[in-house]
C-alpha positions as CSV (number, residue, x, y, z in Angstrom):
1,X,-28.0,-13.9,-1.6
2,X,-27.8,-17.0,-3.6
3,X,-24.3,-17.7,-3.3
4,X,-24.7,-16.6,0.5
5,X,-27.2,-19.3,1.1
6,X,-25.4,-21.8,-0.9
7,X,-22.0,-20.9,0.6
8,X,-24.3,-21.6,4.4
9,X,-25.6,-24.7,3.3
10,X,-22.7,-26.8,1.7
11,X,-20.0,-25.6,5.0
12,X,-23.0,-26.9,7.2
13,X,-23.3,-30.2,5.1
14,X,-19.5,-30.2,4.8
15,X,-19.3,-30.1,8.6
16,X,-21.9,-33.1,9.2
17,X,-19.8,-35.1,7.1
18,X,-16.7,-34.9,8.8
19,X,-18.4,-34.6,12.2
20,X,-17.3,-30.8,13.1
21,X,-13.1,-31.6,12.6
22,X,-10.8,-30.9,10.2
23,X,-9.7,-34.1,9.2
24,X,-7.2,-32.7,6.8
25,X,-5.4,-29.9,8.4
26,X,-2.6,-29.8,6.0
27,X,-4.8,-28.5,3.0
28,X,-8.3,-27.5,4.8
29,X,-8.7,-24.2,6.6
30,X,-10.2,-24.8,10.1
31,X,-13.7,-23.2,10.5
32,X,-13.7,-20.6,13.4
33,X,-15.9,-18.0,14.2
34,X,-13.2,-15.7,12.8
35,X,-13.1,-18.0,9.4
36,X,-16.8,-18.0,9.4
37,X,-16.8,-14.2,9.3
38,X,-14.4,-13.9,6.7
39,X,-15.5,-16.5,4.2
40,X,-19.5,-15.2,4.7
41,X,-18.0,-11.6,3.3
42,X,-15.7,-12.6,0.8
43,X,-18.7,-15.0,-0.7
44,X,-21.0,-11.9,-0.4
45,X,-18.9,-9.3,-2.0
46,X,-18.0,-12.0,-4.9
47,X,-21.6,-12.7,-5.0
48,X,-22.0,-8.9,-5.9
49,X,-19.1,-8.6,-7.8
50,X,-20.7,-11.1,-10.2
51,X,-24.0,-9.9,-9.9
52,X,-22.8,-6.6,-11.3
53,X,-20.5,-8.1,-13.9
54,X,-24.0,-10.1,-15.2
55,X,-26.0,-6.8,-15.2
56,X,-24.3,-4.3,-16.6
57,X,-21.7,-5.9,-18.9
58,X,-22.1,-9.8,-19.5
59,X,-25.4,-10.3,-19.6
60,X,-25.8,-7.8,-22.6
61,X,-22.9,-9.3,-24.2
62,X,-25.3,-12.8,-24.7
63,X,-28.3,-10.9,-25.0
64,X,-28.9,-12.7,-28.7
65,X,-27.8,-16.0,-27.6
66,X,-29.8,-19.1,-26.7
67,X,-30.4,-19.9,-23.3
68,X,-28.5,-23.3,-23.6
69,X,-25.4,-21.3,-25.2
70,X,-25.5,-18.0,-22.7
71,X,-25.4,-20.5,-19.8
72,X,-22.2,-22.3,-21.6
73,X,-20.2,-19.4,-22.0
74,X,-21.0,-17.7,-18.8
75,X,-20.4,-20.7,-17.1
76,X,-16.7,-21.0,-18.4
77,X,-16.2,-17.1,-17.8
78,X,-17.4,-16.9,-14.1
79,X,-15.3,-20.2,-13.6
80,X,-12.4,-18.8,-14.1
81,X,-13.2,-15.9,-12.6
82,X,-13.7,-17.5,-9.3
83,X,-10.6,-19.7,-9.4
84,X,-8.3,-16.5,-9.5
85,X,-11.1,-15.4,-6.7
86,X,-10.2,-18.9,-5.0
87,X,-6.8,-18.6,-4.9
88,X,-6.1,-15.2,-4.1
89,X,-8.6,-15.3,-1.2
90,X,-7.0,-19.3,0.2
91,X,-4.2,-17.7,1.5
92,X,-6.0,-14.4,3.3
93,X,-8.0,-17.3,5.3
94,X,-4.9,-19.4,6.1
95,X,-3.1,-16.4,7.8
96,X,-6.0,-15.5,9.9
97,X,-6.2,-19.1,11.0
98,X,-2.6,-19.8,11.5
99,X,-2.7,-16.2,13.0
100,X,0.1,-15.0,10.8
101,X,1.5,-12.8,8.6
102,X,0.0,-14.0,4.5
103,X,3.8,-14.2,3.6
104,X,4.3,-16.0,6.5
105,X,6.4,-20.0,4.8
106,X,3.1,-21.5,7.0
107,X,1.0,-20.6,4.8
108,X,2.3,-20.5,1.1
109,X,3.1,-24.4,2.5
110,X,-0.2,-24.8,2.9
111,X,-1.7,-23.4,0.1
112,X,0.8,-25.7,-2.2
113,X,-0.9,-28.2,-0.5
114,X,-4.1,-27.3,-1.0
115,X,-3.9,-26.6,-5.1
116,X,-3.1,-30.2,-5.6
117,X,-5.9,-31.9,-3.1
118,X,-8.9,-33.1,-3.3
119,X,-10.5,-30.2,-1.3
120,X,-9.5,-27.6,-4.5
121,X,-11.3,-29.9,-6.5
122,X,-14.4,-30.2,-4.1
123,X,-14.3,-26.4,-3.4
124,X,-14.1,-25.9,-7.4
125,X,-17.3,-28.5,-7.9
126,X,-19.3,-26.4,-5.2
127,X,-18.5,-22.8,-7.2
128,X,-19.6,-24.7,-10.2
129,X,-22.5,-25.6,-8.6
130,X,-23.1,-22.2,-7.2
131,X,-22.8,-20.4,-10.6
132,X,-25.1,-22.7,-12.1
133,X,-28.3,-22.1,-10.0
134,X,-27.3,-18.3,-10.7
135,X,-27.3,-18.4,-14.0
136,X,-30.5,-20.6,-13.9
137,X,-32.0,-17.7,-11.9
138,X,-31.0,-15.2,-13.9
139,X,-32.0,-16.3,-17.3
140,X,-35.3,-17.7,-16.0
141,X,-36.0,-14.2,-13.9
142,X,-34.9,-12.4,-17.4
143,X,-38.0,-14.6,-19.4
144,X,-40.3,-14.4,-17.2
145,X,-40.0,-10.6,-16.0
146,X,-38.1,-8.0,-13.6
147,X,-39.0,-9.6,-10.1
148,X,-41.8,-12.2,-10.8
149,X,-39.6,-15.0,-10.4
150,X,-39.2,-13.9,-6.9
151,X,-42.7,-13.1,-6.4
152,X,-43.3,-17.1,-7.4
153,X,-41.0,-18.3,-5.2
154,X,-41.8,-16.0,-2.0
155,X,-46.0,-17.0,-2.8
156,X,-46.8,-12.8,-2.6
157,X,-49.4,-13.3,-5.0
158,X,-50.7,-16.7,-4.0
159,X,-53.6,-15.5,-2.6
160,X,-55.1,-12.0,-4.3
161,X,-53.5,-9.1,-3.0
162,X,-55.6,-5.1,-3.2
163,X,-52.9,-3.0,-4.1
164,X,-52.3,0.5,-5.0
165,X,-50.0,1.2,-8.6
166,X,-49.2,3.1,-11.4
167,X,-49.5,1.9,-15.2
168,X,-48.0,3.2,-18.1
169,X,-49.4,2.5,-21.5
170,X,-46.5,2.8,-24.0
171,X,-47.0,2.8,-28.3
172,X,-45.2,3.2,-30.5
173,X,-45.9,5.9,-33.6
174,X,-46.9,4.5,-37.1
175,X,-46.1,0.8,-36.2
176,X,-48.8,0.1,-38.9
177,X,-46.9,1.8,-41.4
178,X,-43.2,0.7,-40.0
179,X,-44.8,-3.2,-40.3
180,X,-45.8,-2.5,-43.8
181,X,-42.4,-1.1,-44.8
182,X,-39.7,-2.9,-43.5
183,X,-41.7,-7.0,-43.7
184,X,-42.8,-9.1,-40.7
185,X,-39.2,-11.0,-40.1
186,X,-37.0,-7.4,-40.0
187,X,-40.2,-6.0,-37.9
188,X,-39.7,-8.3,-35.7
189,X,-35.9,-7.5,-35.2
190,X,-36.5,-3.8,-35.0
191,X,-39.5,-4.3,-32.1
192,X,-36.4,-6.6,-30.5
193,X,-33.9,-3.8,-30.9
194,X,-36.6,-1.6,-29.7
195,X,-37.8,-3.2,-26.5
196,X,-34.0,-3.9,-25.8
197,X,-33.3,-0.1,-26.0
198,X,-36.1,0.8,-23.3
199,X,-35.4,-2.5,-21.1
200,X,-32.2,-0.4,-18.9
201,X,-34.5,2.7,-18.2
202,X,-37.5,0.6,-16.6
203,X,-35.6,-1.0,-14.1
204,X,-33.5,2.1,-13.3
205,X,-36.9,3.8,-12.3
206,X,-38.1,1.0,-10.5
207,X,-40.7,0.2,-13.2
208,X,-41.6,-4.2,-14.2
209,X,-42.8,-4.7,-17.5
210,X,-46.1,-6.4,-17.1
211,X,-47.2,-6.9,-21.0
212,X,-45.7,-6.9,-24.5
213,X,-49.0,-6.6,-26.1
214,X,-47.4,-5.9,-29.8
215,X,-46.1,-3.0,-30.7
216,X,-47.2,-1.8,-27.1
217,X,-45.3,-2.2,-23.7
218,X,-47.6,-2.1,-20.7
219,X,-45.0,-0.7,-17.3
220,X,-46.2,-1.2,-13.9
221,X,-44.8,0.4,-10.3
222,X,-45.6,-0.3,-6.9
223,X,-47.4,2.9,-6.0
224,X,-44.4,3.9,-3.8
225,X,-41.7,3.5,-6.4
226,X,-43.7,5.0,-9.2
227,X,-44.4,8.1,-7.3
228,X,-41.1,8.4,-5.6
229,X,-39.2,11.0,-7.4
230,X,-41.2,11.2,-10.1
231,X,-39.8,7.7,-11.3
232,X,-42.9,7.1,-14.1
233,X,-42.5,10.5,-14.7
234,X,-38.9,10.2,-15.4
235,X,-38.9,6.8,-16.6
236,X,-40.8,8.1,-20.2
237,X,-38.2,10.7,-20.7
238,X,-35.4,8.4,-20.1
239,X,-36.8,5.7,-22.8
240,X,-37.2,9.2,-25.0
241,X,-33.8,10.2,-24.7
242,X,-32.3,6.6,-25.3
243,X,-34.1,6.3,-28.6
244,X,-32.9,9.4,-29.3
245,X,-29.3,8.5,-28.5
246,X,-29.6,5.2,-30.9
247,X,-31.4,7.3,-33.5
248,X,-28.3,7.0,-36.4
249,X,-28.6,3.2,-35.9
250,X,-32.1,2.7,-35.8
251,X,-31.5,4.6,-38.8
252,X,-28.7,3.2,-40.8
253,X,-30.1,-0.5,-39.8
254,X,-34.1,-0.1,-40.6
255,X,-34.6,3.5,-42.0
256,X,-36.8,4.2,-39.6
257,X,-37.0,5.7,-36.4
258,X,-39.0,4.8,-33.5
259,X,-40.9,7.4,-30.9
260,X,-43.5,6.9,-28.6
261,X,-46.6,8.2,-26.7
262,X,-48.0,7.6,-23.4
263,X,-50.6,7.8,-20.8
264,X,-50.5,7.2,-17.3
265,X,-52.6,6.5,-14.5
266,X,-52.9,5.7,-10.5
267,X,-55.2,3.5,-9.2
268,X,-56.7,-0.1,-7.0
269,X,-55.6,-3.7,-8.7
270,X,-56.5,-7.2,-7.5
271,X,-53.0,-8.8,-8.3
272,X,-52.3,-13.1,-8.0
273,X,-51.3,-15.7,-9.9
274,X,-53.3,-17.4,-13.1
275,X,-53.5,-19.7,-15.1
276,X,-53.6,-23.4,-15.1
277,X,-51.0,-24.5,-18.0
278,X,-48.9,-21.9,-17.4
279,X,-48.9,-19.4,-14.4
280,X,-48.6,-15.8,-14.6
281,X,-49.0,-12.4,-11.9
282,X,-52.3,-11.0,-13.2
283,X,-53.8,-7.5,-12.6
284,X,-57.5,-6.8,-12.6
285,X,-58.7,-3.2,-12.3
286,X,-60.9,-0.5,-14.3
287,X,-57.2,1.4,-13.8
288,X,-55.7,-1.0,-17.0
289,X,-58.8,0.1,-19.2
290,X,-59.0,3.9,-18.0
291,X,-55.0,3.9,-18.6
292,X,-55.2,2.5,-21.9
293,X,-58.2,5.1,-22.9
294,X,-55.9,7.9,-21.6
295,X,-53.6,6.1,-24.1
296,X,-55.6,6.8,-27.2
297,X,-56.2,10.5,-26.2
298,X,-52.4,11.5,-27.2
299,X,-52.9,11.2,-30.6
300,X,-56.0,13.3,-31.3
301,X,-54.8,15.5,-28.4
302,X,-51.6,15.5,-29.8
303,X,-49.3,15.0,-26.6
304,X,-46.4,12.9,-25.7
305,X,-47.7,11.7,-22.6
306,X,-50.5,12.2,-20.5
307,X,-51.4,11.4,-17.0
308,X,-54.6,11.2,-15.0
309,X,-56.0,13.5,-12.5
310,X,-55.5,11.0,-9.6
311,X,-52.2,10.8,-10.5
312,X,-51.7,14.4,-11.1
313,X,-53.0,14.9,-7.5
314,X,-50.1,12.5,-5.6
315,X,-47.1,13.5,-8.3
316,X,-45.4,16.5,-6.0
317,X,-45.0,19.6,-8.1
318,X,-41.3,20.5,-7.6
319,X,-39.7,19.4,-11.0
320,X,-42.8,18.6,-12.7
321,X,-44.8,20.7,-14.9
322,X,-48.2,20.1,-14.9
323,X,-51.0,21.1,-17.9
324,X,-54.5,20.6,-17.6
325,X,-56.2,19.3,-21.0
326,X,-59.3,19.6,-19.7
327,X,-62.3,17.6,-18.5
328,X,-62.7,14.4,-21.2
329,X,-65.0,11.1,-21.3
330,X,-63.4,7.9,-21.5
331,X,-65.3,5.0,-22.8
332,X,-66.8,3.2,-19.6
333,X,-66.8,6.2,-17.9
334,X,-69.9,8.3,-16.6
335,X,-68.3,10.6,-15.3
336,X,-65.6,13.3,-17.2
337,X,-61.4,12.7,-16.1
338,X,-59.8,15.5,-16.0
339,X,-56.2,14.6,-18.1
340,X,-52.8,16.9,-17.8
341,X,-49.8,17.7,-20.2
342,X,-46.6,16.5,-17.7
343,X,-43.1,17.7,-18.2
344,X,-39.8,18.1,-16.1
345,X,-38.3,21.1,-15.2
């Protein structure tokens, strides 16, 4: 969408400044409807095509580096990138403006003309310009969490917002003792490792990390999205089965292995923005604290993960087997909460 914008806004400015001609019809492409059509898609499907690239292969590639240095290299990557894009796609456009045939002498004239004028060069500047905000986007939508950079820029949680979601309450097993063991400077690289390993299966299942409070991840969905398919459900035995699939290097790097446990529970948040220095999407709601009780029931209770009955109730029961625990109090509770075992089938 950003590169579709962008493309929008610098033909329109493009188009002011030469008063709607093409003053330079031996290297510029003519702008009809036809053109218009075609140069919206092909920026859209690059725009894609680079957005796909970034997720699932580049972006992980720089996952270590600093912000300064992933921008650099991706920069010089996607650059080149587009100028094979940019030159296989010039000619495609002059045939359906000159209305011929792409190995028509017309337009491989034209294109030779174009490679050497100062239109290439201002096309190139404008990619440039276009992979940069990306990139911007990107990295600062990557610090600041799955989605809230959007959020902050669309003003959804200007004003306070009631809504309807799911937490999960995520620790880790014997963090205390895994601290002690491997020192607070390799700790801190194995939490990294950790987080990264869980970071894919969150935002497959729709989930947005809200906190990193330690050695404890706090996952939030959009009532909807956590319920559909059992996505929290199926989120925790995704991060499960990861770990498990890095197990030899967790392993052979810190000689320890990490599991978690989990509890889970449905209920009303005020979410908005807060803070004065520095701004963040806040949720209020006695669902945080009853989640994070459920939480500290897996231990003595000794289960992997445990939801809440008003969960329970809206979780469908094809695929999901359900366990009742029993009736238990929660601190800040009067009343009892009924708590369930969940497992796919």
């Amino acid at each position: 969408m950003i590169w579709l914008v962008l493309s929008w806004f610098i033909l329109l400015i493009e188009s002011m400044a030469t008063e709607y001609q093409n003053q330079r019809p031996e290297t510029d492409i003519t702008v009809t409807w036809n053109i218009f059509v075609f140069a919206s898609l092909a920026v859209f499907l690059v725009g894609m095509a680079m957005g796909a690239v970034e997720v699932l292969w580049l972006g992980k590639r720089f996952k270590r580096k600093a912000f300064w240095q992933k921008i650099l290299y991706k920069m010089g990557f996607y650059l080149l990138f587009m100028l094979v894009i940019n030159l296989v796609t010039f000619p495609i456009a002059a045939s359906i403006e000159l209305s011929s045939s792409i190995l028509d002498a017309q337009v491989w004239h034209k294109f030779s003309n174009y490679i050497v004028s100062p239109t290439f060069l201002s096309t190139m500047v404008s990619l440039t310009f276009s992979i940069f905000v990306s990139l911007i986007y990107s990295g600062i939508s990557e610090h600041l969490g799955h989605n809230v950079l959007l959020n902050f820029f669309s003003g959804k949680y200007h004003q306070p917002k009631e809504e309807s979601r799911v937490f999960m309450f995520l620790d880790m097993k014997s963090s205390t003792s895994f601290a002690e063991q491997l020192g607070h400077k390799k700790y801190f690289r194995f939490l990294s490792d950790y987080y990264n390993q869980l970071s894919n299966d969150i935002i497959q299942y729709k989930g947005e990390v809200y906190q990193y409070v330690g050695d404890e991840i706090v996952v939030t969905w959009k009532r909807e999205d956590g319920l559909q398919h059992h996505n929290c459900i199926r989120c925790f035995y995704a991060m499960k089965q990861s770990l498990q699939k890095k197990r030899n290097y967790f392993e052979e790097t810190y000689g320890v292995v990490p599991s978690f446990r989990a509890g889970l529970h449905l209920g009303q948040v005020t979410t908005g923005e807060i803070g004065a220095l520095k701004k963040e999407i806040f949720f209020t709601g006695d669902v945080l604290n009853v989640t994070a009780r459920i939480q500290q029931l897996c231990k003595p209770l000794q289960q992997e993960i445990i939801i809440s009955e008003e969960l329970a109730e809206q979780l469908k029961s094809d695929g999901l087997r359900l366990k009742s625990l029993g009736n238990m109090e929660l601190e800040g509770r009067k009343k009892p909460v009924e708590l369930f075992a969940a497992q796919l089938v």
